[in-house]
C-alpha positions in Angstrom: 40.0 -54.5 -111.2 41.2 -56.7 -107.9 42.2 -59.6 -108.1 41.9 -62.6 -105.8 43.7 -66.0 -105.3 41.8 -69.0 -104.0 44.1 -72.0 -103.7 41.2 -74.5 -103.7 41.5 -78.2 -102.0 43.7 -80.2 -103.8 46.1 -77.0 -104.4 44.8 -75.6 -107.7 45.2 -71.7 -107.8 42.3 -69.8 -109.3 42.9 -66.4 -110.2 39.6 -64.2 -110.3 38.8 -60.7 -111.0 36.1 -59.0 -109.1 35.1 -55.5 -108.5 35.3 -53.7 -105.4 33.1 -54.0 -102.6 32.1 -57.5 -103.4 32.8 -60.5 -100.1 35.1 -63.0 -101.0 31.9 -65.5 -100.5 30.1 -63.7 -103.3 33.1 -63.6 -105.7 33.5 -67.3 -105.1 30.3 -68.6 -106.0 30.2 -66.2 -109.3 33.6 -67.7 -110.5 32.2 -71.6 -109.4 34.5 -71.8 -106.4 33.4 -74.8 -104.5 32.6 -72.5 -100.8 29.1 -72.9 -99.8 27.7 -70.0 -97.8 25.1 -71.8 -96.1 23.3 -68.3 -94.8 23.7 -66.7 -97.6 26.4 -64.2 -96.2 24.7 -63.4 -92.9 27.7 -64.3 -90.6 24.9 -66.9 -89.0 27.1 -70.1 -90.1 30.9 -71.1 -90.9 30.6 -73.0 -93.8 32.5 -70.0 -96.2 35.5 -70.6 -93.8 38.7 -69.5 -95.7 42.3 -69.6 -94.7 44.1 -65.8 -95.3 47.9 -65.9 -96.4 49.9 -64.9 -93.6 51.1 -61.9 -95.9 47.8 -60.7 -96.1 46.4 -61.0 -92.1 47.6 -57.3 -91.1 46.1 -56.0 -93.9 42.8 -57.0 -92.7 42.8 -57.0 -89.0 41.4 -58.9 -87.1 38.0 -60.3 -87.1 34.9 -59.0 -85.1 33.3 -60.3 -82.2 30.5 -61.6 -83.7 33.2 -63.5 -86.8 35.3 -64.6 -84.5 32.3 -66.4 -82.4 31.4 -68.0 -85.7 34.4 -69.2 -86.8 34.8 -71.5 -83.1 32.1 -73.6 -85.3 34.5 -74.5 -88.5 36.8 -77.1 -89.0 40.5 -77.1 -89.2 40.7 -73.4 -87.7 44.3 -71.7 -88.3 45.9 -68.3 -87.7 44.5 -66.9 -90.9 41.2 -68.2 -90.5 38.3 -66.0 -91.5 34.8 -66.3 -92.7 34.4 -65.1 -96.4 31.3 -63.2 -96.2 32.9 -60.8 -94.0 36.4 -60.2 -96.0 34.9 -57.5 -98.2 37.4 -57.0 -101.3 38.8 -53.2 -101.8 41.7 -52.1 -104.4 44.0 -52.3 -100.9 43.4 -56.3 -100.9 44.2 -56.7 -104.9 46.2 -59.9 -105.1 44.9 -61.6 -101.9 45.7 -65.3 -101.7 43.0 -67.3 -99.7 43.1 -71.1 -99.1 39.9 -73.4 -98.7 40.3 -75.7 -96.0 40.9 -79.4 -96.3 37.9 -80.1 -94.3 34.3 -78.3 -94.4 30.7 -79.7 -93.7 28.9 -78.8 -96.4 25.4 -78.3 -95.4 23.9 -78.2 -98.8 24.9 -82.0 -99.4 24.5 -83.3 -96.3 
């Protein structure tokens, strides 16, 4: 099974397991990973912002239109930014490392 990274804020490294074909939003919230999702993985908000590891960015290309459009509404953009809902994790992407950023609005609290 793949694995994923997730350096959460503060710098703690959580290492998950998760099956293929699952987005790095929905892996997150079944292993309690603090990334909120606000619609629900339907590429309508930014709040499951994530920061790729440079080592990893050619392996996904580069986002789509419609990602890249959302991601102009997250805080603390980068390079590596993408938006978890649409990183859809495959056997090629075992061992990704993904930060959260230091800043995110979290909708659900607000």
């Amino acid at each position: 099974m793949p694995t994923v990274t997730f350096i959460e804020r503060g710098g703690k490294r959580r290492h998950v397991e998760a099956p293929d074909g699952l987005s790095l939003l929905e892996i997150a919230h079944r292993n309690g990973i603090d990334i909120e999702g606000a619609c629900e993985g339907c590429m309508a908000c930014s709040t499951c912002h994530v920061i790729v590891d440079a080592a990893w960015l050619d392996r996904l290309g580069a986002p789509s239109e419609e990602e890249a459009d959302m991601l102009d509404l997250a805080w603390g953009l980068t390079h590596g930014s993408r938006l978890g809902c649409q990183i859809i994790l495959t056997g090629e992407l075992d061992g990704l490392v993904v930060s959260l950023p230091a800043e995110v609005r979290n909708l659900l609290s607000d």
